[in-house]
N, C-alpha and C positions, 0 to 999 in steps of 0.2 A: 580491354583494360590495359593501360597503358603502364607496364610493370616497372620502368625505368624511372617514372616518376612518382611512386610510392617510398615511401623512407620505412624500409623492414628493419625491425629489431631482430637481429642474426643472431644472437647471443638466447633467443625465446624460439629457437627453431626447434621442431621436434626428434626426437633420436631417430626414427628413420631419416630421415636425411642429414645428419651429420656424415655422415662419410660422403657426402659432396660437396665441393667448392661452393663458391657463391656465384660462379659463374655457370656453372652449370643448374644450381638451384634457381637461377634468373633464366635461363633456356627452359628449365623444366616450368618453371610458372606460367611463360611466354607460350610454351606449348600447351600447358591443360589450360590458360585462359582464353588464347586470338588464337588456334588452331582447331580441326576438327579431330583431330588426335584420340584415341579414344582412352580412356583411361587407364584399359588393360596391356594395353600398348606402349603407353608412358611410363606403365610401373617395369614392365619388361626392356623398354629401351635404357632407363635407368638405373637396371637393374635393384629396384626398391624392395625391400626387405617386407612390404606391408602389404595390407589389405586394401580392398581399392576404398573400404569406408573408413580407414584409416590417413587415408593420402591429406588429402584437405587438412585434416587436424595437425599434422605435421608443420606444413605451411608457418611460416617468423609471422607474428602479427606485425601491423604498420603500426605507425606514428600518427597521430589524429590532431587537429590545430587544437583541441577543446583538452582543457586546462583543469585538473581535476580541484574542486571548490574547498575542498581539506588543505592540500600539502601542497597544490599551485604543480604538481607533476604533469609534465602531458598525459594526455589518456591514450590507451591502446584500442586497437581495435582487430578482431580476427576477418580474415580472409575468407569469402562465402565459397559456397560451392558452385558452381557454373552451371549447374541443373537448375537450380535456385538464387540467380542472380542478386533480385530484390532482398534477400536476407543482406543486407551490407548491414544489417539491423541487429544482428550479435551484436548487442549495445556495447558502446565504449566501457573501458574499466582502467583503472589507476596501476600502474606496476608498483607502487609503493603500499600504499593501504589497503588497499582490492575495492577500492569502489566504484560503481557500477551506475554507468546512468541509467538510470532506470528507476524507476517510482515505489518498487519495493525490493530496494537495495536493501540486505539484512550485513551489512561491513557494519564495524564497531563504530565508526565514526557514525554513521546514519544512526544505528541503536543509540547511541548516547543523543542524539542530537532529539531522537524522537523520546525519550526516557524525559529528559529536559522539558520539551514542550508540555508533553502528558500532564508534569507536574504542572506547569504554571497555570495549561486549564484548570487543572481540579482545584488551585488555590482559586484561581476567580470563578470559579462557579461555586465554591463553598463561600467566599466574599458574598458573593452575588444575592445568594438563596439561604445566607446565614438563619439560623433562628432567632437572633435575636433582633433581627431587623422586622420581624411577624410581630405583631400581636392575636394573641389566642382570641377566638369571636366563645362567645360564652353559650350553651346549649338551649340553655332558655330564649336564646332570640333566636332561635332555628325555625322558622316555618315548619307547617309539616309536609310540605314539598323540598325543601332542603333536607329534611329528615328521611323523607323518602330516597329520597337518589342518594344522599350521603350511605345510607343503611344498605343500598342496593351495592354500591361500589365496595364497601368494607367487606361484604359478605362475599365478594368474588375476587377480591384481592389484598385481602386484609394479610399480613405479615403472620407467622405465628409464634412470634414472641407478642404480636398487638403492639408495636411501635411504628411501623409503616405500611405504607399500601405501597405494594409493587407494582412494575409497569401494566397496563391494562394487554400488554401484547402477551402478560404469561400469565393470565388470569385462569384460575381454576375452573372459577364458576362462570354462567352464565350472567354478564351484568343486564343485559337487555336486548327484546328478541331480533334490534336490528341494527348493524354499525353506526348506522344514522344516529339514530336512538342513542345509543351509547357515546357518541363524539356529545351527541346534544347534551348530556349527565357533563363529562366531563368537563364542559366549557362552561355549562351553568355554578358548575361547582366550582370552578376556578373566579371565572367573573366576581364571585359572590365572597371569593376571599374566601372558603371552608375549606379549602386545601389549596397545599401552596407546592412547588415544586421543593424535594428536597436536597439539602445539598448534597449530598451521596448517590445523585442519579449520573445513571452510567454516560462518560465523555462522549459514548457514540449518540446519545437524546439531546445533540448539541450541534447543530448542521456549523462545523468549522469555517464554510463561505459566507455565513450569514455576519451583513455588514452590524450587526446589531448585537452581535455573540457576549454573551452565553444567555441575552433574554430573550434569545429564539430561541424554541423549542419543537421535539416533537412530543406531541401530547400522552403517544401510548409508549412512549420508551420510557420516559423520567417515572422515577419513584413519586 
């Protein structure tokens, strides 16, 4: 690792090494990184006040070209262990906001941004699957194959206040004796218009990549 060419933030160095220069923190780098030095040895030549699993964490983080997407800060990045080269992967993170590249960054900027999204699904999926956009099919044109499978799913997943059927994945009862079976109920009963997705099913019964969102679904999630 070429130490002269990384840009350390000196001022983010750990309290073991504050009581050394920057030139000597740039020898001691240059030593536990392109040297066979051994670590117990560099804490002794340095006279370091720490443990050797403490050394590393000490270390200034650098300066990273990638530009944090909130406050436009550079992002930082910490200095891997040399045992473990390939971590250069302690993901970037913001010295200003503390955000983290990383896919479940929990910084306040990410939570709001994901608090944000959540809502606008659940408004177009309550658009989407409004009731008032149904019309009710009336009992008397129910087949009594409609009657059967409708009777069979209520009974295995019927709400109990009796105002919805919950997802088939937390069904109490048995709806039928084989998955197949059971997907076959729920597509016929949908097909047929006897039930309809509704709008209070959970955002995750909603594949977020689908180009078609929110009238993909998954069948055994949604209410």
């Amino acid at each position: 690792m070429n130490i002269e060419n990384i840009e350390l933030r000196w001022n983010l160095i750990g309290n073991g090494l504050k009581e050394l220069n920057r030139s000597e923190i740039l020898n001691l780098l240059n030593d536990y990184y392109n040297t066979d030095k051994k670590l117990k040895g560099i804490i002794k030549e340095y006279q370091l006040n720490l443990k050797p699993t403490q050394v590393v964490k000490a270390f200034p983080p650098f300066m990273t070209e990638l530009k944090c997407p909130y406050d436009g800060a550079r992002m930082l990045q910490k200095l891997p262990s040399r045992t473990f080269p390939e971590i250069m992967t302690r993901k970037e993170y913001c010295p200003k906001c503390g955000h983290k590249n990383m896919e479940m960054c929990r910084c306040d900027n990410c939570i709001e941004e994901e608090k944000s999204k959540r809502k606008k699904c659940r408004e177009l999926i309550e658009r989407t699957y409004s009731q008032e956009n149904h019309e009710k099919i009336l009992l008397s044109l129910l087949s009594l194959k409609d009657r059967l499978y409708l009777s069979a799913l209520l009974s295995a997943t019927l709400s109990e206040d009796a105002k919805e059927i919950k997802p088939i994945k937390l069904k109490e009862n048995k709806l039928a004796p084989t998955k197949e079976m059971e997907k076959d109920i729920l597509n016929y009963l949908i097909d047929r218009q006897i039930i309809k997705v509704a709008p209070d099913s959970p955002l995750e019964a909603f594949p977020e990549d689908s180009p078609n969102y929110p009238n993909t679904y998954y069948i055994y999630k949604v209410n």
